[in-house]
NULOLO-52761 format. One record per residue: x, y, z of N, C-alpha, C, O, CB in turn; residue in one letter. Coordinates in steps of 0.001 Angstrom, whole numbers, always signed. Glycine has a CB too. Example, Ala and Ser with C-alpha at 12.3 -4.5 7.8 and 13.67 -1.06 7.14 Angstrom:
2
   n_east  n_north     n_up  ca_east  ca_north    ca_up   c_east  c_north     c_up   o_east  o_north     o_up  cb_east  cb_north    cb_up  r
   +13190    -5690    +7800   +12300     -4500    +7800   +13200    -3300    +7800   +14236    -3319    +8465   +11308     -4473    +9046  A
   +12850    -2250    +7080   +13670     -1060    +7140   +12900      +30    +7870   +13409    +1138    +8039   +14084      -598    +5725  S
***
This chain:
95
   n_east  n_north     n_up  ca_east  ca_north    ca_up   c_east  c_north     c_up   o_east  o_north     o_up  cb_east  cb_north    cb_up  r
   +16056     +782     +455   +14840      +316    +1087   +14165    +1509    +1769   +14949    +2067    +2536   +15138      -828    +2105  X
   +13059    +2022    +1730   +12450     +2649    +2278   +11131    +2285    +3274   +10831    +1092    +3236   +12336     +3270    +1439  X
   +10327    +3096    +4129    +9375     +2430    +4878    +7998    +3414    +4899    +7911    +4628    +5083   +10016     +2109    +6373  X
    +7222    +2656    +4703    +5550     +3648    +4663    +5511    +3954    +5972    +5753    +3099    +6823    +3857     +2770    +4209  X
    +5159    +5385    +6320    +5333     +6403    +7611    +3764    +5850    +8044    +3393    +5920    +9215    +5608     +8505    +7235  X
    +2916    +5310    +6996    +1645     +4956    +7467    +1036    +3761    +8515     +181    +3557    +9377    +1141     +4792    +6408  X
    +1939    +3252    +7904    +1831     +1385    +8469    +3230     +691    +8604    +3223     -493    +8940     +930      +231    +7152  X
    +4646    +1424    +8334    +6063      +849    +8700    +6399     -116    +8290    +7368     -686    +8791    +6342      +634    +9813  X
    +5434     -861    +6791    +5868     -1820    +5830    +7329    -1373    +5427    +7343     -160    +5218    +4850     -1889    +4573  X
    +8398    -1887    +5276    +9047     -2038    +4145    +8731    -2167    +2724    +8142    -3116    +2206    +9546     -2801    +4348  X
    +9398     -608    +1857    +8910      -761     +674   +10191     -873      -71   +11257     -584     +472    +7951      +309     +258  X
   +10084    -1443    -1777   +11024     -1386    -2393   +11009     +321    -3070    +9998    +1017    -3161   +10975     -2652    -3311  X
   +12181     +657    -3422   +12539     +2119    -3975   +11759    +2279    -4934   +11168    +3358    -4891   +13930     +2413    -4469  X
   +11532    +1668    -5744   +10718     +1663    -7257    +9407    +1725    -7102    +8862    +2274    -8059   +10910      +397    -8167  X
    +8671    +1365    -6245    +7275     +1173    -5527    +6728    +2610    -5552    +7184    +3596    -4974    +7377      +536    -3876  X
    +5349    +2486    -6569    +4662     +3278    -7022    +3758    +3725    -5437    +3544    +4875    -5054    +3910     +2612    -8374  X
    +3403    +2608    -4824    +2025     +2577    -3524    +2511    +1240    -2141    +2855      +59    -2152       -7     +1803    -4615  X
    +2370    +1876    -1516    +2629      +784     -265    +1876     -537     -521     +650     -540     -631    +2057     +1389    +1261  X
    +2563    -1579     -608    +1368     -3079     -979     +753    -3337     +212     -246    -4051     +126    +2117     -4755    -1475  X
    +1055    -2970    +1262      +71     -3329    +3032    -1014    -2102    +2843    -2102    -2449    +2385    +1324     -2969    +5070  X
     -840     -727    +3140    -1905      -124    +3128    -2477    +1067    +2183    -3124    +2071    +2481    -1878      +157    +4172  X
    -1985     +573     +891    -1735     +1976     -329    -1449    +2870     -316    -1967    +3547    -1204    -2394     +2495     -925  X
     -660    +3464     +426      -15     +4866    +1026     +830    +5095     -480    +1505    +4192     -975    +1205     +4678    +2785  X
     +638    +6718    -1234    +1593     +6565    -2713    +3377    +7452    -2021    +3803    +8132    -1088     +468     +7922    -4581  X
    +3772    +6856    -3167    +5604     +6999    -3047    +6073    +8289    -2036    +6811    +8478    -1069    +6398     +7429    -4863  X
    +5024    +9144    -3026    +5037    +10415    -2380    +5381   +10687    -1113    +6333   +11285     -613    +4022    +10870    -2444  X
    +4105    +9950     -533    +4095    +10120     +847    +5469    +9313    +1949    +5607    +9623    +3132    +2589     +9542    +1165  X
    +6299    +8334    +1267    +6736     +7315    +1637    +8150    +8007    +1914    +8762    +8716    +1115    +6534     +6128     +682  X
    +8643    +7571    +3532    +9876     +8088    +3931   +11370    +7057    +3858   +11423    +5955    +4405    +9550     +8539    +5387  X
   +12278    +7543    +3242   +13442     +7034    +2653   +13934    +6314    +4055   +13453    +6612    +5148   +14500     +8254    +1903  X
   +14759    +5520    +3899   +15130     +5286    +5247   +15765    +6306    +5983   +15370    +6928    +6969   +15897     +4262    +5307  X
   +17248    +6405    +5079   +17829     +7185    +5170   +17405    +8223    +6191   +17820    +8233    +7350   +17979     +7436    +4125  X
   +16318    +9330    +5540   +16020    +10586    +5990   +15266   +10072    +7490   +15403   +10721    +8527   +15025    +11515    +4792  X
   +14602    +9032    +7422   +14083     +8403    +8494   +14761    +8362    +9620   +14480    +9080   +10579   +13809     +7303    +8235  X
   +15883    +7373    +9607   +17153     +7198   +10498   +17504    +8479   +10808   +17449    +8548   +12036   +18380     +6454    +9853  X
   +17965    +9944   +10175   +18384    +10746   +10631   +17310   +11647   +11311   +17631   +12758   +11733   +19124    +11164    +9802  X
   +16378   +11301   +11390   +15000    +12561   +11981   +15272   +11765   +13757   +15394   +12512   +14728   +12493    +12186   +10917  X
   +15319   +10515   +13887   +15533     +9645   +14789   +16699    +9945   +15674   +16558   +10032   +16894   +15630     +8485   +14195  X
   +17909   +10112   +15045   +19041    +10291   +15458   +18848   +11929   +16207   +18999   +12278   +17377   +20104    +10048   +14186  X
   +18428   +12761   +14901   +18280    +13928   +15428   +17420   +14170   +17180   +17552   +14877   +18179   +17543    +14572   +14216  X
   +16675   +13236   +16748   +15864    +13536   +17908   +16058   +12957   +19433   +15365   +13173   +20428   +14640    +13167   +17503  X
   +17174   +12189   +19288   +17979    +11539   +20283   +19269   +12218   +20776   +19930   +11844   +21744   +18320    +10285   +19776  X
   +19623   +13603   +19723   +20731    +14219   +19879   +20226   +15641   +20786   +20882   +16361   +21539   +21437    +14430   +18379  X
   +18336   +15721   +20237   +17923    +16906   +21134   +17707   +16638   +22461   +17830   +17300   +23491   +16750    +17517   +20713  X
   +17307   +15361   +22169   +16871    +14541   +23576   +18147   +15266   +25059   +17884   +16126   +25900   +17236    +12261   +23149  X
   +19030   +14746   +24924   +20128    +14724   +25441   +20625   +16216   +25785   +20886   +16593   +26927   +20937    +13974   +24588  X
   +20710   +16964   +24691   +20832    +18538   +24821   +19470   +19090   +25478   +19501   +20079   +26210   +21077    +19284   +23250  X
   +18646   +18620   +25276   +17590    +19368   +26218   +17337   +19090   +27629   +16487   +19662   +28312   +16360    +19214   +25708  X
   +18354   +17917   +28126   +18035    +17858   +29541   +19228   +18651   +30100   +19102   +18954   +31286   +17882    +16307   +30148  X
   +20687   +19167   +29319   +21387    +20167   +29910   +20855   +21297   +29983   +20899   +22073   +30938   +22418    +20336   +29435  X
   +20400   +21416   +29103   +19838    +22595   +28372   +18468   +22951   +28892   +17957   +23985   +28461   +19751    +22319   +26851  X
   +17793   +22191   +29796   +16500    +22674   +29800   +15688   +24087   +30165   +14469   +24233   +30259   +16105    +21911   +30442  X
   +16611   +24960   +30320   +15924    +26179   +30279   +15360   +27128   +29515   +14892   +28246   +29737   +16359    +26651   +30647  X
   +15540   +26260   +28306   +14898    +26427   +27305   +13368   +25365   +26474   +13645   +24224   +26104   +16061    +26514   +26641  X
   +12352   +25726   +26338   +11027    +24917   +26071   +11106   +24689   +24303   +10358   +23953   +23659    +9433    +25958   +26663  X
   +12173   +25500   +23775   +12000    +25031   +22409   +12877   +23792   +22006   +12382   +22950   +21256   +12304    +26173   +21485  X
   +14058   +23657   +22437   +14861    +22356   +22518   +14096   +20707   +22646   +14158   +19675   +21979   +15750    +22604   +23846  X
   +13480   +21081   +23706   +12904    +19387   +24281   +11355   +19812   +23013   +10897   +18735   +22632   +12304    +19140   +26965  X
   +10846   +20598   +22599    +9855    +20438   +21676   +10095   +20167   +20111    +9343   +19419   +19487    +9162    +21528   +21820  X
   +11230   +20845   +19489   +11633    +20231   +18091   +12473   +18979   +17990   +12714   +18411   +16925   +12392    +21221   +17343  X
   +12992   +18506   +19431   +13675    +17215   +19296   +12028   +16462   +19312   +12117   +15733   +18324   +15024    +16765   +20748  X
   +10765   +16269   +19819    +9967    +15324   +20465    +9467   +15698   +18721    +8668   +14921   +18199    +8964    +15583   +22224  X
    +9915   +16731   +18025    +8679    +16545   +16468    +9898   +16122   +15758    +9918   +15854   +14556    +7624    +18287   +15532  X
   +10765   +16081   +16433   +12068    +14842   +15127   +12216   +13497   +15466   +12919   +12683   +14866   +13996    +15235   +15116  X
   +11520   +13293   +16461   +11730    +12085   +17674    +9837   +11075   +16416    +9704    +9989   +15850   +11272    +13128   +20499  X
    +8987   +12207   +16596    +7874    +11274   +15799    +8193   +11117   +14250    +7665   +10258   +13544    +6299    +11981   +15907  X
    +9379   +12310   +13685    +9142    +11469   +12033   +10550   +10785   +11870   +11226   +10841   +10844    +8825    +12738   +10399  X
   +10975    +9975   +13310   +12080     +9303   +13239   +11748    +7099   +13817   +12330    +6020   +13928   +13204    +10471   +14435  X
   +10134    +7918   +14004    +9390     +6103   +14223    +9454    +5202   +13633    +9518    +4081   +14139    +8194     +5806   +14208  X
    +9455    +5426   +12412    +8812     +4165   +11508   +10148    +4027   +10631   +10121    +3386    +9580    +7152     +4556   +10435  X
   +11404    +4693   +11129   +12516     +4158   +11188   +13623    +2607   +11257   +13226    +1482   +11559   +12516     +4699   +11844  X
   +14600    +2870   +11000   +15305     +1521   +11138   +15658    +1816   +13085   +15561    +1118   +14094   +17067     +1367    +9766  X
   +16009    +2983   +12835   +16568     +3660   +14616   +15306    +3915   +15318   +15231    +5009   +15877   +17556     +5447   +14666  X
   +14314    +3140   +15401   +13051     +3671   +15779   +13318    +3576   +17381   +12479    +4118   +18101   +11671     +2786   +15140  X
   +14448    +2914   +18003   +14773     +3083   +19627   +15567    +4394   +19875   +15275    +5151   +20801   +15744     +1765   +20246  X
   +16334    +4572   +19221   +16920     +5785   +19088   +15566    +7257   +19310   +15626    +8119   +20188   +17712     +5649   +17431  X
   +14809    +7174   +18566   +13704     +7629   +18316   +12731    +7369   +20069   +12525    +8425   +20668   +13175     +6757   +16800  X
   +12389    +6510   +20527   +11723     +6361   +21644   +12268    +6753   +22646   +11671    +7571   +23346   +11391     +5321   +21841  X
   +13598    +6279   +23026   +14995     +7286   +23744   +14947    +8144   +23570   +14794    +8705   +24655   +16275     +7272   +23521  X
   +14987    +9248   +22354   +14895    +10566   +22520   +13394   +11173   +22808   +13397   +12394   +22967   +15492    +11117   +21339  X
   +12097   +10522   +22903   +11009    +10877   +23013   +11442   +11109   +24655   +11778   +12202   +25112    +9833     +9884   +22423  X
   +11375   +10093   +25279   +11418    +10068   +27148   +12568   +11088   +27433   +12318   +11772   +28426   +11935     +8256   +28014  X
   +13656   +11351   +26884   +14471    +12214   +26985   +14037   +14013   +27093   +14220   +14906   +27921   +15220    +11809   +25912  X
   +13456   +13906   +25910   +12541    +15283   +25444   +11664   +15263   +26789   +12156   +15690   +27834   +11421    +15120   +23738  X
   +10417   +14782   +26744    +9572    +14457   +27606   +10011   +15000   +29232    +9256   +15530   +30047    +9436    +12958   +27401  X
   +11167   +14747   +29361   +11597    +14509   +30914   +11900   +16075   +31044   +11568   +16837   +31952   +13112    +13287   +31293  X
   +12730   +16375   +29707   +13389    +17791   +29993   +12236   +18952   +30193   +12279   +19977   +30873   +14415    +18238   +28649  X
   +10989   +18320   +29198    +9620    +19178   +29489    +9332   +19301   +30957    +9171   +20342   +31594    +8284    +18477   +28815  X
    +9287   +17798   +31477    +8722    +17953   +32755    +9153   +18402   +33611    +8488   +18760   +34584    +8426    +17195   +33205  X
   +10693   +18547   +33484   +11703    +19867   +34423   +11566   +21143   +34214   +11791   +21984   +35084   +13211    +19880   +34213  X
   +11184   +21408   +33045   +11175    +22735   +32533    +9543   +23190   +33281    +9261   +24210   +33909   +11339    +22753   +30579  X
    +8823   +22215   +32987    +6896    +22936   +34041    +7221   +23192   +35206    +6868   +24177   +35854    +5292    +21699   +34433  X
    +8086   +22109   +35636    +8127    +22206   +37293    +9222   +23231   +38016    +9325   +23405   +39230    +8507    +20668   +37880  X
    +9990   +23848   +37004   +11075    +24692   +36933   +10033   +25769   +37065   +10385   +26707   +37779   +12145    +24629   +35628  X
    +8771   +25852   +36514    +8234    +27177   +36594    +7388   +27396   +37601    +6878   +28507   +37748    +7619    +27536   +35512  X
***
């Protein structure tokens, strides 16, 4: 099962075009890879609030955290957004 990154229909694998908003295959994210951009970004989440002395950590988890939305783990995904987010806002106020 996969899901259109456009509109978060559920598509079938074989599916030439999204049937909700015509988005083609191409563009269309596996679950799979979905779930893990999500996960990932819940794993930076977490490492970037030990870690925050660093500004690149809490920024490539928050761009694995958006192509981990339209996910099955899409909480996983929002958790690691506020996570990221927070470690940013320690890291400005750190400066």
């Amino acid at each position: 099962m996969s899901y259109c990154p456009t509109c978060g229909n559920k598509i079938e694998s074989n599916s030439i075009y999204c049937s909700k908003c015509g988005s083609k295959a191409n563009e269309i994210m596996h679950n799979d890879q979905g779930n893990n951009f999500a996960i990932i970004g819940l794993i930076l989440g977490i490492i970037s609030l030990f870690f925050s002395w660093t500004i690149v950590i809490p920024i490539v988890g928050l761009h694995f955290c958006k192509k981990g939305e339209k996910s099955e783990y899409k909480n996983y995904s929002y958790v690691g957004k506020i996570l990221n987010l927070i470690a940013l806002i320690i890291w400005l106020i750190a400066i």
